[in-house]
C-alpha positions as MATLAB code, in Angstrom:
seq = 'XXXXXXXXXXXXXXXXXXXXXXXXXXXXXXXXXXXXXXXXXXXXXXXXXXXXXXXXXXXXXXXXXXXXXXXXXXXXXXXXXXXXXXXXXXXXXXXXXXXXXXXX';
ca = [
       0.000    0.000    0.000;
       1.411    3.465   -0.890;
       0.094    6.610    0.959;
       0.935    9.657   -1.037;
       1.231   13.474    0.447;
       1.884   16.602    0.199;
       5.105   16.350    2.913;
       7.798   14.397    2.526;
       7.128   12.648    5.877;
       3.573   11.264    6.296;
       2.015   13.713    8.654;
       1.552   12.206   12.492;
      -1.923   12.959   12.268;
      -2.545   10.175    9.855;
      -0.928    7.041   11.513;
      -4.064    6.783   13.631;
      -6.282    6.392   10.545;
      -4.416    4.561    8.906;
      -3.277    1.906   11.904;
      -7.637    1.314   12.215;
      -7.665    0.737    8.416;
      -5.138   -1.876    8.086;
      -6.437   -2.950   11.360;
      -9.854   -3.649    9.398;
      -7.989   -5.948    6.784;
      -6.141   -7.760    9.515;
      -2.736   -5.878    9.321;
      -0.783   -4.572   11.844;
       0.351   -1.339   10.368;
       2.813   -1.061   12.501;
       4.658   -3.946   11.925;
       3.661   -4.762    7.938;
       4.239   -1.264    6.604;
       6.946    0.881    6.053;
       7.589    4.299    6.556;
       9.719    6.173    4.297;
      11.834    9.769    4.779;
      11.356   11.038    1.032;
      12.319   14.488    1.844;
      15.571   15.615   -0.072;
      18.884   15.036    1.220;
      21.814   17.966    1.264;
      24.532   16.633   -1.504;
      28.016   16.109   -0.571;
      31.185   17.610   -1.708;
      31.728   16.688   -5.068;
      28.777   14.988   -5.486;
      27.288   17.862   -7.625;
      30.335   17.620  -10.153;
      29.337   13.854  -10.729;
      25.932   14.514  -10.919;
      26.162   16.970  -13.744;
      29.127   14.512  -15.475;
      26.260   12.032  -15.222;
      23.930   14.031  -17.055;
      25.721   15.871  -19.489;
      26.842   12.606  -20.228;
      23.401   11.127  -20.992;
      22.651   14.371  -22.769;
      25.116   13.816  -25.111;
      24.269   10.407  -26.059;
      20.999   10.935  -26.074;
      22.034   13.784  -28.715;
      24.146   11.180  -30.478;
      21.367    8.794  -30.846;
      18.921   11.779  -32.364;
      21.292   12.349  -34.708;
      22.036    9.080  -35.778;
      17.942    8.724  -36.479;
      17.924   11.984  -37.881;
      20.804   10.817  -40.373;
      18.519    7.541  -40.790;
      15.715    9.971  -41.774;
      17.513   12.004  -44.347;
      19.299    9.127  -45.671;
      15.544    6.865  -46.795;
      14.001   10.441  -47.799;
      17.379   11.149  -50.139;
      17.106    7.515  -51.505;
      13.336    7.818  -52.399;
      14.125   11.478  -53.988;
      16.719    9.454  -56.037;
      14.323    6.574  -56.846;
      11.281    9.011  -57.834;
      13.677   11.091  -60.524;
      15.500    7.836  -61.529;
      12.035    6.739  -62.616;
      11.235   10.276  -63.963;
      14.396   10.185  -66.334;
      13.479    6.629  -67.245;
      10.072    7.533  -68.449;
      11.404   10.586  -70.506;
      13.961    8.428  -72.196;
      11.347    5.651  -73.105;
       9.062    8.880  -74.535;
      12.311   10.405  -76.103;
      12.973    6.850  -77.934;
       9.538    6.531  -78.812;
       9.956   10.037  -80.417;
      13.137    9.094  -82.502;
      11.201    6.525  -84.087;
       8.581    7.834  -84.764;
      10.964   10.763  -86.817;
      12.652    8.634  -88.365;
];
């Protein structure tokens, strides 16, 4: 069971209400739940530096990895470009030949 507030703590106030309700479902709350502190904790020394290191260094693979499907991207949409003219050319050719024959 997860009780969710506003405070990082869960208020005092509410461990009475809560002790009757798992009371009522044959808990002890007490002894079957635990309490967490998830209030934040002061960094260390240092411990900023490596924290940013961390995330500049997902940053910049996440960066790499846009640009690699980015590259992906522009790569399919220049090969389609090159097959839709390819066919273009192909059709004039076969209407060019057509042409010559038909002058001759």
């Amino acid at each position: 069971a997860v009780v969710y507030t506003r405070d990082s703590k869960l208020p005092e106030s509410l461990k009475p209400r809560l002790r009757k309700a798992a009371q009522k479902v044959n808990f002890d709350f007490d002894k079957d739940f635990e309490i967490t502190d998830n209030s934040c904790k002061a960094l260390e020394k240092g411990e900023e530096v490596v924290l940013r290191e961390k995330f500049a260094g997902k940053m910049a693979i996440q960066t790499e990895k846009q640009l690699q499907q980015q590259a992906v991207v522009a790569r399919t949409a220049a090969t389609n470009s090159v097959r839709t003219e390819v066919g273009v050319a192909e059709k004039a050719f076969v209407t060019i030949e057509a042409k010559a024959v038909q002058f001759e």
